[in-house]
VEXMAR-753272 format. One record per residue: residue in one letter; x negated, y negated, z negated of N, C-alpha, C, O in turn; residue number from 1. Coordinates in nm, 4 decimals. Last residue first. Layout:
BEGIN
{"a" {X Y Z} {X Y Z} {X Y Z} {X Y Z} NUM}
...
END
This chain:
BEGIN
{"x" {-0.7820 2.2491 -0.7481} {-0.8021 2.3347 -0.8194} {-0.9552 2.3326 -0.8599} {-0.9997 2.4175 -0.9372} 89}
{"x" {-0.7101 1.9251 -0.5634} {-0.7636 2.0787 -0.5454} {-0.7759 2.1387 -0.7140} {-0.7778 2.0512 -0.8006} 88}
{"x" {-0.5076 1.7282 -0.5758} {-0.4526 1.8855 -0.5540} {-0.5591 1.9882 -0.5306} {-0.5359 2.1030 -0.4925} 87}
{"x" {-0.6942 1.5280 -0.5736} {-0.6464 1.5287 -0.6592} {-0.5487 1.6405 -0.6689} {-0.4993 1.6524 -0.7810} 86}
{"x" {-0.8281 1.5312 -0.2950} {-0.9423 1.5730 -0.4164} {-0.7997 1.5822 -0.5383} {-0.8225 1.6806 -0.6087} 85}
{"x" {-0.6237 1.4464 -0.1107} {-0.6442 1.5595 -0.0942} {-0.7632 1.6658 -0.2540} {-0.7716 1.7828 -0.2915} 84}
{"x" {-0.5858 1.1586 -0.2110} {-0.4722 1.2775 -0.2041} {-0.4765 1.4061 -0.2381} {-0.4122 1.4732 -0.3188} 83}
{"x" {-0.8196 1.0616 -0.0985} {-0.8167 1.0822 -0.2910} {-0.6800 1.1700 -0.2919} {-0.6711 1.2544 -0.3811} 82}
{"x" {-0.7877 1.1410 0.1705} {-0.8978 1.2106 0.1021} {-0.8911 1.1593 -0.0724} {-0.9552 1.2201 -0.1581} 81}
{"x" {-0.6368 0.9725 0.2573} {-0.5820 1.1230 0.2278} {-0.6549 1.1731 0.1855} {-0.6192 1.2815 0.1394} 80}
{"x" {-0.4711 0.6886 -0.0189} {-0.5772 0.7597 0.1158} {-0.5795 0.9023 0.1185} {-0.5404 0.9675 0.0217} 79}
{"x" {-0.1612 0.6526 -0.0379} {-0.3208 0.6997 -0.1125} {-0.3843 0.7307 0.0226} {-0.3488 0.7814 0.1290} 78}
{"x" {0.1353 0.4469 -0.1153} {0.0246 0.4749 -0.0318} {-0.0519 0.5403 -0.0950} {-0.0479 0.5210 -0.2166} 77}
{"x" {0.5062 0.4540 -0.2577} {0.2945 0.4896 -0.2690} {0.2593 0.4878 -0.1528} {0.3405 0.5247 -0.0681} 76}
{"x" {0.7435 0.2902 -0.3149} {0.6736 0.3058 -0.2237} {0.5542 0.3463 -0.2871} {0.5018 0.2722 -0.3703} 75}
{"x" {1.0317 0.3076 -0.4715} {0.9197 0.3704 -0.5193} {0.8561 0.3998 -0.3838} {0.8875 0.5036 -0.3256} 74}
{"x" {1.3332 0.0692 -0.3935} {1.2436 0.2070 -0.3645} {1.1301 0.2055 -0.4335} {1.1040 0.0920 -0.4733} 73}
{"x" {1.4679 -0.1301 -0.3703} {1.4876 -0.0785 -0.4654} {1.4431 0.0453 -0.4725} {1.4968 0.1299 -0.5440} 72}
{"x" {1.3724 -0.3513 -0.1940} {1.4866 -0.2358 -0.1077} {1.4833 -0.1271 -0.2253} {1.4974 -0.0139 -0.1791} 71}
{"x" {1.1899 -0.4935 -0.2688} {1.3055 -0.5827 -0.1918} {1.3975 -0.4648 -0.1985} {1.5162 -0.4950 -0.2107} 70}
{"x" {0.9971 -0.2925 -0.3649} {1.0848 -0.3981 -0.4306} {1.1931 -0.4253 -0.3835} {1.2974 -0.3912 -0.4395} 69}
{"x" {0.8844 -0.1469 -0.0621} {0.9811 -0.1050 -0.1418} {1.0747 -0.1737 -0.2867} {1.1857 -0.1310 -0.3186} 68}
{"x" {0.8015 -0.4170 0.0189} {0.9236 -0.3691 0.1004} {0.9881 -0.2524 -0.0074} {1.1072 -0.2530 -0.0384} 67}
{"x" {0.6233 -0.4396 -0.1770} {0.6787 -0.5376 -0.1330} {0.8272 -0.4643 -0.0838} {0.9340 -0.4638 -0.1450} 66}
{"x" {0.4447 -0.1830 -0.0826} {0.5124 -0.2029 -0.2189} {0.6129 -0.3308 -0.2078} {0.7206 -0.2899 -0.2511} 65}
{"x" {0.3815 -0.2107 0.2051} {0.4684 -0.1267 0.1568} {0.5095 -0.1364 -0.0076} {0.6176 -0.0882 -0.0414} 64}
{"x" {0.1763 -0.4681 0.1287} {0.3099 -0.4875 0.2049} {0.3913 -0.3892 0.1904} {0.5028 -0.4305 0.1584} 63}
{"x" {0.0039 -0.2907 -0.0221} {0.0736 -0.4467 -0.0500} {0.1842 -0.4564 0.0010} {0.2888 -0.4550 -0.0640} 62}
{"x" {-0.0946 -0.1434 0.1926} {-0.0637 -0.1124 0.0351} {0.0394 -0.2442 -0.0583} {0.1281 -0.2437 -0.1436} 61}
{"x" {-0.2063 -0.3373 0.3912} {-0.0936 -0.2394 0.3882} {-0.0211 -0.1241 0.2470} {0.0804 -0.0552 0.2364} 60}
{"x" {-0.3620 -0.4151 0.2419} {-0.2797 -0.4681 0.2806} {-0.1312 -0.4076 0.2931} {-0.0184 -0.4176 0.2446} 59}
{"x" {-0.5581 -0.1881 0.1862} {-0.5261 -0.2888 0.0647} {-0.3976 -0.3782 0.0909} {-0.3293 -0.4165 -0.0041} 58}
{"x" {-0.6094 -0.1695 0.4529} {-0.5752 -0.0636 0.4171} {-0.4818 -0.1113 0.2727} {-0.3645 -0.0789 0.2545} 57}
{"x" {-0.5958 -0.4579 0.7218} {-0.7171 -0.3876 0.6215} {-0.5960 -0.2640 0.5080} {-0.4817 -0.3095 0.5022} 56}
{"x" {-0.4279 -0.4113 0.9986} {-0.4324 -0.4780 0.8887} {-0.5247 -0.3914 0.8201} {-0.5372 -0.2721 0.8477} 55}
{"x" {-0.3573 -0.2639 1.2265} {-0.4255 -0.4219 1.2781} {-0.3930 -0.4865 1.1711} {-0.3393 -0.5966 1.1828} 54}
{"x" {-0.4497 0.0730 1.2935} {-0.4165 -0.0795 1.2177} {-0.4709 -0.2148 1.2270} {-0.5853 -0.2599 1.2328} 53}
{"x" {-0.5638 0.2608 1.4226} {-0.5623 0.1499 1.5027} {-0.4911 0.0338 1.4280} {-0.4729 -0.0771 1.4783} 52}
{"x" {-0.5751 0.4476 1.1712} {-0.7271 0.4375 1.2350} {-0.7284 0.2941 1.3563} {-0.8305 0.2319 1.3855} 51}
{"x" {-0.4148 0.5443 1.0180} {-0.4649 0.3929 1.0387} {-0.5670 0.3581 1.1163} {-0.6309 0.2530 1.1209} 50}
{"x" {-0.1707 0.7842 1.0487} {-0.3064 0.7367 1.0674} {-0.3218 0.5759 1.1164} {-0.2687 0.5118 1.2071} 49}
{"x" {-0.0219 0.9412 0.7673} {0.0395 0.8255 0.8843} {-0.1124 0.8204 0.9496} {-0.1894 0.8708 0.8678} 48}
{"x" {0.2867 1.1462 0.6662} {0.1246 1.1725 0.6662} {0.0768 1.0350 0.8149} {0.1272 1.0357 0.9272} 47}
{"x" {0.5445 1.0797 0.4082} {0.4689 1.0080 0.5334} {0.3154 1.0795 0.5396} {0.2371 1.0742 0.4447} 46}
{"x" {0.7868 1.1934 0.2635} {0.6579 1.1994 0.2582} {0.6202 1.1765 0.4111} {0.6590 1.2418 0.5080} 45}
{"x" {1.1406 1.1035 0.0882} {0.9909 1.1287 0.2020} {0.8783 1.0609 0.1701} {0.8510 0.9584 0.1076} 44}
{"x" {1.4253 1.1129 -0.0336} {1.2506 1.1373 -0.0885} {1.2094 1.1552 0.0697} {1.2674 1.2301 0.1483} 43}
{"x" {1.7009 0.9843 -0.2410} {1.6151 0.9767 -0.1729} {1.4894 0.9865 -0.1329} {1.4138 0.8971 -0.1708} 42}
{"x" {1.9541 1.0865 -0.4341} {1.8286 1.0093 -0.4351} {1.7732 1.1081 -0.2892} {1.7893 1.2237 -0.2501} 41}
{"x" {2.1834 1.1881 -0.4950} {2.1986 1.0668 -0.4343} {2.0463 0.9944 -0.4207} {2.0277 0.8742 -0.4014} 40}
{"x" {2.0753 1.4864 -0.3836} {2.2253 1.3912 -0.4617} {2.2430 1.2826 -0.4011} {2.2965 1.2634 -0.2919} 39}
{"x" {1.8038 1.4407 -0.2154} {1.8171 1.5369 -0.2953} {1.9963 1.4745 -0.4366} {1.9876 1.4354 -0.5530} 38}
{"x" {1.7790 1.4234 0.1166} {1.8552 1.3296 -0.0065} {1.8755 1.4300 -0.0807} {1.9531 1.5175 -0.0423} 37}
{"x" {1.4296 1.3813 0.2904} {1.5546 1.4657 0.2484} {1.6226 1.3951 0.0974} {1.5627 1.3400 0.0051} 36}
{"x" {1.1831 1.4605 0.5522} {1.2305 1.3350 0.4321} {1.3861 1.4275 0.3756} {1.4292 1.5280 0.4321} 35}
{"x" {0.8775 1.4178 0.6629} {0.9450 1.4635 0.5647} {1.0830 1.3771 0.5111} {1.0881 1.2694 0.4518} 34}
{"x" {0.6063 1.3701 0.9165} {0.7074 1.3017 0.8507} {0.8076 1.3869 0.7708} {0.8367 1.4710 0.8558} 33}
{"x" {0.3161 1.2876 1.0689} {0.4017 1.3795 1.0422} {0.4751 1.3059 0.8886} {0.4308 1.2329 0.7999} 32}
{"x" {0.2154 1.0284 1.1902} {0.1226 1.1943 1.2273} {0.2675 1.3006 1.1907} {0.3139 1.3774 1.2750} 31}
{"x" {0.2592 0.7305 1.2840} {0.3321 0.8298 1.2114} {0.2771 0.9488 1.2735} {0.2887 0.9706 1.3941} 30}
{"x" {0.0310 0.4910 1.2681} {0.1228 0.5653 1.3940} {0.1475 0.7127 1.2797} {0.0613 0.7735 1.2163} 29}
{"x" {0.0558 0.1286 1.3482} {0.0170 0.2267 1.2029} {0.0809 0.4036 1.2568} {0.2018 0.4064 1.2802} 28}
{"x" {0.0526 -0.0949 1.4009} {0.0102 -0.0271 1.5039} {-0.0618 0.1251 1.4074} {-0.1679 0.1874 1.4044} 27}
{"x" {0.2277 -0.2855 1.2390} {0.1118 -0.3180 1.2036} {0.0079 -0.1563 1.2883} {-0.0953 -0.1184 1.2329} 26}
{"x" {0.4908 -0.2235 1.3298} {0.4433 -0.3411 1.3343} {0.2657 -0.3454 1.3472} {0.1980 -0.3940 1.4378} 25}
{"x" {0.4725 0.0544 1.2971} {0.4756 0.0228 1.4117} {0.4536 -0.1303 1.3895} {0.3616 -0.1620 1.4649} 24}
{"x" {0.5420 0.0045 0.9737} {0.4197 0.1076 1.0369} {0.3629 0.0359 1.2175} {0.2536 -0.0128 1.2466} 23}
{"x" {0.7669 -0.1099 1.0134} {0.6477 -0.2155 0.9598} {0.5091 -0.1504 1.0093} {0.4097 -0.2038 1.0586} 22}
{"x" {0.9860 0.0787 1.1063} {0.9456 -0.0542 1.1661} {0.8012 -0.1556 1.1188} {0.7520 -0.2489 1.1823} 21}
{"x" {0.8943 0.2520 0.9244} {0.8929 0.2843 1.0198} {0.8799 0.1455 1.1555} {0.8028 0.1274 1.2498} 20}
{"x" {1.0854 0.1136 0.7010} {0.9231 0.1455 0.7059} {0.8897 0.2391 0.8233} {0.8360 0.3371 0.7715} 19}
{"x" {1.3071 0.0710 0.8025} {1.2094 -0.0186 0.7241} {1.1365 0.0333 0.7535} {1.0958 0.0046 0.8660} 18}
{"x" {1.4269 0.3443 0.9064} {1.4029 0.2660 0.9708} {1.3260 0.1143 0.9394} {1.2885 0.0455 1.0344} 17}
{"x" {1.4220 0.4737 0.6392} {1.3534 0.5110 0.7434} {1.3383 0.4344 0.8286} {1.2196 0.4279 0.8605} 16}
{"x" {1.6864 0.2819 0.5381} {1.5177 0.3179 0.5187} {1.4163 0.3310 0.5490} {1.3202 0.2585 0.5232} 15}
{"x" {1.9152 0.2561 0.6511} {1.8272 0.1928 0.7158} {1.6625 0.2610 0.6468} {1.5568 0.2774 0.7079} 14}
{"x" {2.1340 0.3317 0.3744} {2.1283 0.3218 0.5133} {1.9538 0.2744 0.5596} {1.8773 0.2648 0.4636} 13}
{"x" {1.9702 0.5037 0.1203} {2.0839 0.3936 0.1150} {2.0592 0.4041 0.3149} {1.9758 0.4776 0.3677} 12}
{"x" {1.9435 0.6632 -0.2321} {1.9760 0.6709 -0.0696} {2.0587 0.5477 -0.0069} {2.1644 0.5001 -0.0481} 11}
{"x" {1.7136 0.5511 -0.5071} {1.8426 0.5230 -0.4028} {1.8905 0.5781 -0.2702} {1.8574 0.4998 -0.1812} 10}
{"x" {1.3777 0.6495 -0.3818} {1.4957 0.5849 -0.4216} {1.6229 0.6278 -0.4240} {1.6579 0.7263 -0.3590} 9}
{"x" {1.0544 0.7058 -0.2747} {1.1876 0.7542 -0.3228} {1.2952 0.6800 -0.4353} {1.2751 0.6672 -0.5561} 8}
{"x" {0.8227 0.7707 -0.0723} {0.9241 0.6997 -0.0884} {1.0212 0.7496 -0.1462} {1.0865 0.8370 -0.0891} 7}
{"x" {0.4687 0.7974 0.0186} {0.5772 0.8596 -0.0388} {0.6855 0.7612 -0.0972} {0.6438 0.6706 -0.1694} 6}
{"x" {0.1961 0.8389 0.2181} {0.2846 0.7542 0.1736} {0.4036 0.8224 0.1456} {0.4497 0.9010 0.2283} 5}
{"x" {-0.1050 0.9046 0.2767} {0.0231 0.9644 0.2448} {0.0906 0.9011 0.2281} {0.0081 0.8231 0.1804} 4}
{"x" {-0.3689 0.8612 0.5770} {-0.2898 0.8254 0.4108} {-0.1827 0.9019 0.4017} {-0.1499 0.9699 0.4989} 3}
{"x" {-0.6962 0.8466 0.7488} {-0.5098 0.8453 0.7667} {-0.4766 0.8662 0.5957} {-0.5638 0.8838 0.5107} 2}
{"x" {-0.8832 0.6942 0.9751} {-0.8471 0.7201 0.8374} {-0.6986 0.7507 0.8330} {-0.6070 0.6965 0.8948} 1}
END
């Protein structure tokens, strides 16, 4: 199964490296990655696969909102298939 995850805040040091460290925590493996400081704000788009996660999907939805609180970010997860039904025409 793989997801989108989208982040945008504040630009601040380390970011990328948060959630990048939790992905890899939880054996979550980055497919393809986006990211860019539009002023002073901050935007990437994560395409990630869960298929070897060593947490249920709900979790990991949890825990990236968490991390984005603590760190004053707008974390989403979606699965890629409600991603993908909600841009078709």
């Amino acid at each position: 199964m793989r997801a989108v995850i989208t982040v945008i805040g504040q630009d601040t040091v380390g970011i990328i490296s948060k959630v990048s460290a939790y992905l890899a925590e939880k054996q979550i493996n980055i497919v393809d990655i986006t990211q860019s400081v539009l002023s002073e704000f901050f935007c990437m788009v994560m395409l990630v696969d869960l298929e070897s996660s060593t947490e249920a999907f709900s979790d990991t939805v949890d825990a990236l909102g968490a991390i984005g609180r603590e760190n004053h970010l707008d974390i989403h997860v979606m699965h890629e298939d409600i991603f993908n039904s909600m841009h078709k025409i």
